[in-house]
C-alpha positions as a Markdown table, in Angstrom:
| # | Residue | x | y | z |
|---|---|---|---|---|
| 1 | Unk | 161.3 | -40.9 | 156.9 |
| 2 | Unk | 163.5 | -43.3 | 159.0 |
| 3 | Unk | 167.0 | -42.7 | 159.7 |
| 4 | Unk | 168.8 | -45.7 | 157.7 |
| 5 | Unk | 166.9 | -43.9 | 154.8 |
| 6 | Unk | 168.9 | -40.8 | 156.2 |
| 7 | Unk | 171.8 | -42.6 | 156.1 |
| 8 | Unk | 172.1 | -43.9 | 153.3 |
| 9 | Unk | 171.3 | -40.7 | 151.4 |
| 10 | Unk | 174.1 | -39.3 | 153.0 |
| 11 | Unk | 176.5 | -42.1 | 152.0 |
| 12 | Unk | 175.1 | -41.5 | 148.3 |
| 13 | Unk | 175.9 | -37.7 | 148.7 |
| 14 | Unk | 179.1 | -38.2 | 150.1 |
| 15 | Unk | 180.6 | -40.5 | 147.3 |
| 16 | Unk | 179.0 | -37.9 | 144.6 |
| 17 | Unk | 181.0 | -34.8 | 147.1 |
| 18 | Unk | 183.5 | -37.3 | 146.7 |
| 19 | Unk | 184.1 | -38.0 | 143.6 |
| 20 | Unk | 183.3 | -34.4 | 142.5 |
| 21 | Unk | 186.2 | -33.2 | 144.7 |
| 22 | Unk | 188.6 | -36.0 | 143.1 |
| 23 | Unk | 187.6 | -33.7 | 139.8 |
| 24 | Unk | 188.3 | -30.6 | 140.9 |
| 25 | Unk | 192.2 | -32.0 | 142.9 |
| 26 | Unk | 192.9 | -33.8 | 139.0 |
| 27 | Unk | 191.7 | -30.0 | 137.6 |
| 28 | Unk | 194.0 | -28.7 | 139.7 |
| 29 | Unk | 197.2 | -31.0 | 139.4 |
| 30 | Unk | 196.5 | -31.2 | 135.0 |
| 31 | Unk | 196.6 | -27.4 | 135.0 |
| 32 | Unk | 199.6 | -26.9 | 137.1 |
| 33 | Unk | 201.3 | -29.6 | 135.3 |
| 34 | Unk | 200.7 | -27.3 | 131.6 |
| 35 | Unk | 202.0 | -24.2 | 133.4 |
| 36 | Unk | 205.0 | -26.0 | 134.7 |
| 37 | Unk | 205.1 | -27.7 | 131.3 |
| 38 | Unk | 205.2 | -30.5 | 132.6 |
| 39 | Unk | 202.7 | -32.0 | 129.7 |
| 40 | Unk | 201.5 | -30.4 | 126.6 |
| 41 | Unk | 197.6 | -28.9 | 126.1 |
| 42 | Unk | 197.2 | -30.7 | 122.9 |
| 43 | Unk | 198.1 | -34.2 | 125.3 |
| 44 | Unk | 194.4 | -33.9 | 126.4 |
| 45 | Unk | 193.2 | -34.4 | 123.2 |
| 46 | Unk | 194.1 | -38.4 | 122.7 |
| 47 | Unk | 194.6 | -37.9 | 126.9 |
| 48 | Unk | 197.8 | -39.3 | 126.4 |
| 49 | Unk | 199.1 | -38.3 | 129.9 |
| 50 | Unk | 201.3 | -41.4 | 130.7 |
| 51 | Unk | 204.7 | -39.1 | 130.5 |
| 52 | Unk | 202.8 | -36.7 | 132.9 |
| 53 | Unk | 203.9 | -36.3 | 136.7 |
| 54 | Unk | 203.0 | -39.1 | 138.8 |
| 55 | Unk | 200.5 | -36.4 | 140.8 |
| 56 | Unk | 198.1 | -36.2 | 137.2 |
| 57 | Unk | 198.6 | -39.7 | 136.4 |
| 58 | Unk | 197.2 | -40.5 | 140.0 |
| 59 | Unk | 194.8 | -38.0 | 140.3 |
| 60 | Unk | 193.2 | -38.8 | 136.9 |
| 61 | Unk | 193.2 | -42.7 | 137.7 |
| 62 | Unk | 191.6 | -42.4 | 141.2 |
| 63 | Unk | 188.8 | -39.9 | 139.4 |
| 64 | Unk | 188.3 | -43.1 | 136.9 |
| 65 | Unk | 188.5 | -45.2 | 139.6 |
| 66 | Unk | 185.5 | -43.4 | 141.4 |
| 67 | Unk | 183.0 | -44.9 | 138.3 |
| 68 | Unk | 184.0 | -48.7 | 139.1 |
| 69 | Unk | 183.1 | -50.1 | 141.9 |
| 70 | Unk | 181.5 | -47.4 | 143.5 |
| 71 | Unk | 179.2 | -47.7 | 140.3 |
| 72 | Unk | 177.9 | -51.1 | 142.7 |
| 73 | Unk | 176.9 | -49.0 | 145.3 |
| 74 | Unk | 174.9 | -47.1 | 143.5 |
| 75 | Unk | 173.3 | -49.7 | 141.9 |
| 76 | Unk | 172.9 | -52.0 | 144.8 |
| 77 | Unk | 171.9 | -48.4 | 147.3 |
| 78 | Unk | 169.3 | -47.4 | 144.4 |
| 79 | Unk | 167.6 | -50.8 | 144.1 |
| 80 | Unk | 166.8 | -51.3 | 148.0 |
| 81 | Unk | 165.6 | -47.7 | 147.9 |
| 82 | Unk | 163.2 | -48.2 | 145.1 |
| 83 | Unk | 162.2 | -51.6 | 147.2 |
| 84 | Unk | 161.6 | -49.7 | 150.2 |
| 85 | Unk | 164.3 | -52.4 | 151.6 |
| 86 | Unk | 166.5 | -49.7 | 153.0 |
| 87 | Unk | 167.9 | -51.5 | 156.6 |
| 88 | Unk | 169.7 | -49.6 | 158.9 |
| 89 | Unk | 172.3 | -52.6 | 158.4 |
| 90 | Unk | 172.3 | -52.0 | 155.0 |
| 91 | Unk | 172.8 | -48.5 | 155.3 |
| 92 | Unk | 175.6 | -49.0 | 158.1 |
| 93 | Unk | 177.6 | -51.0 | 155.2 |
| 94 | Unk | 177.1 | -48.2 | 152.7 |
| 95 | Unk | 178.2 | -45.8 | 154.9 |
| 96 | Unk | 181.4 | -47.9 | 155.7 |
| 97 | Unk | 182.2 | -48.5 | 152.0 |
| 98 | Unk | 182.0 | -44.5 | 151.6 |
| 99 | Unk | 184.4 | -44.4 | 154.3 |
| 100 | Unk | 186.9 | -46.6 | 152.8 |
| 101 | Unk | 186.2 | -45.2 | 149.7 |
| 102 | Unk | 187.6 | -42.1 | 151.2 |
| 103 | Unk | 190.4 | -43.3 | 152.7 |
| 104 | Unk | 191.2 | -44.8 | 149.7 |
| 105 | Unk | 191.6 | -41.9 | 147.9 |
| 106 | Unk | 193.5 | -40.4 | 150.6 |
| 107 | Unk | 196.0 | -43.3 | 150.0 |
| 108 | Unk | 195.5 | -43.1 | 146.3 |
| 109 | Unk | 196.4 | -39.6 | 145.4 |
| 110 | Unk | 198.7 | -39.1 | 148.5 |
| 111 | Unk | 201.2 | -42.0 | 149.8 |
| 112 | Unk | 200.0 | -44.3 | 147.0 |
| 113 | Unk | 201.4 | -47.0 | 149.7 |
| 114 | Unk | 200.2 | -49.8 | 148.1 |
| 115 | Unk | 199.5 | -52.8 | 150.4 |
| 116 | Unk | 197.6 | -50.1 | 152.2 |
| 117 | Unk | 195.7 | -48.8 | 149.2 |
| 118 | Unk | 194.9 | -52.3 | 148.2 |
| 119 | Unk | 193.5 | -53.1 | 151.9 |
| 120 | Unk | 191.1 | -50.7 | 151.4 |
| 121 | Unk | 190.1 | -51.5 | 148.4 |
| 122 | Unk | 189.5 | -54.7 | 149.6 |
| 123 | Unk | 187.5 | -53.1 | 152.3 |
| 124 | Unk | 185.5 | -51.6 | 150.0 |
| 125 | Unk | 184.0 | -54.8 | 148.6 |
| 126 | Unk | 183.6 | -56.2 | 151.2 |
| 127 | Unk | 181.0 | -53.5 | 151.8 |
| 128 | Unk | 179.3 | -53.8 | 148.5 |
| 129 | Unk | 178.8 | -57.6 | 149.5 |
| 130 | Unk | 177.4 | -57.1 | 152.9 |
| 131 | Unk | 175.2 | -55.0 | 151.3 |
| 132 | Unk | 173.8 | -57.2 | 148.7 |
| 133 | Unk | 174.0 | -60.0 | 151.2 |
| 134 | Unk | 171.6 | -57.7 | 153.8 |
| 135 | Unk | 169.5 | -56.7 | 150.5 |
| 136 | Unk | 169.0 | -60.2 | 149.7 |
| 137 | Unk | 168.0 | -61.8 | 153.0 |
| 138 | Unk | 165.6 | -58.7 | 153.9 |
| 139 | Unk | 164.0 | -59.9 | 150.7 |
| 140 | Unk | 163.6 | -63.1 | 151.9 |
């Protein structure tokens, strides 16, 4: 198998490690929050979590946020696998986006320092494009 192959099956594990971890931090911060009553148990039955600490209410939109665009890497990484058009170029980008995707989060759930959050966001896309960009033209 060649190594952008490699690669890119690593940046497909890494944003599933990632967002399983994001579920197991907004686990962790929704239960603490009940203990410290903080929120009520029967709140998660509408999820009606907006009077929750900032830490739940930005744990629990990063997790959502981990089922947006990321859902265009895995649609864009899937396809050039199942085309055997897996480039190390294109597997360079999704590496990249994972990494912003990580640092993201970082920002997200911990400074939440917009502008910066934002950048990386940004970022991100930019990624997602390159790589439809390198799909597209190895097509061609």
């Amino acid at each position: 198998m060649q190594i952008s192959i490699y690669l890119l099956l690593a940046a497909l594990f890494l944003q599933t490690l990632l967002t399983l971890t994001i579920m197991v931090i907004m686990g962790k911060r929704r239960f603490k929050a009940v203990r410290e009553k903080q929120i009520q148990f029967d709140q998660f039955k509408t999820m009606a979590l907006d009077n929750g600490p900032e830490e739940v209410i930005l744990a629990s939109r990063n997790f959502t946020n981990q089922f947006e665009i990321p859902v265009l890497f895995f649609v864009v990484s899937l396809t050039a696998l199942a085309m055997k058009l897996v480039t190390l170029w294109f597997s360079t980008f999704a590496l990249l986006f994972v990494i912003s995707r990580i640092a993201h989060t970082y920002v997200h759930i911990g400074s939440n320092h917009l502008r910066t959050r934002f950048r990386l966001y940004l970022v991100g896309c930019i990624f997602i494009i390159l790589q439809w960009i390198t799909l597209i033209l190895t097509l061609i």
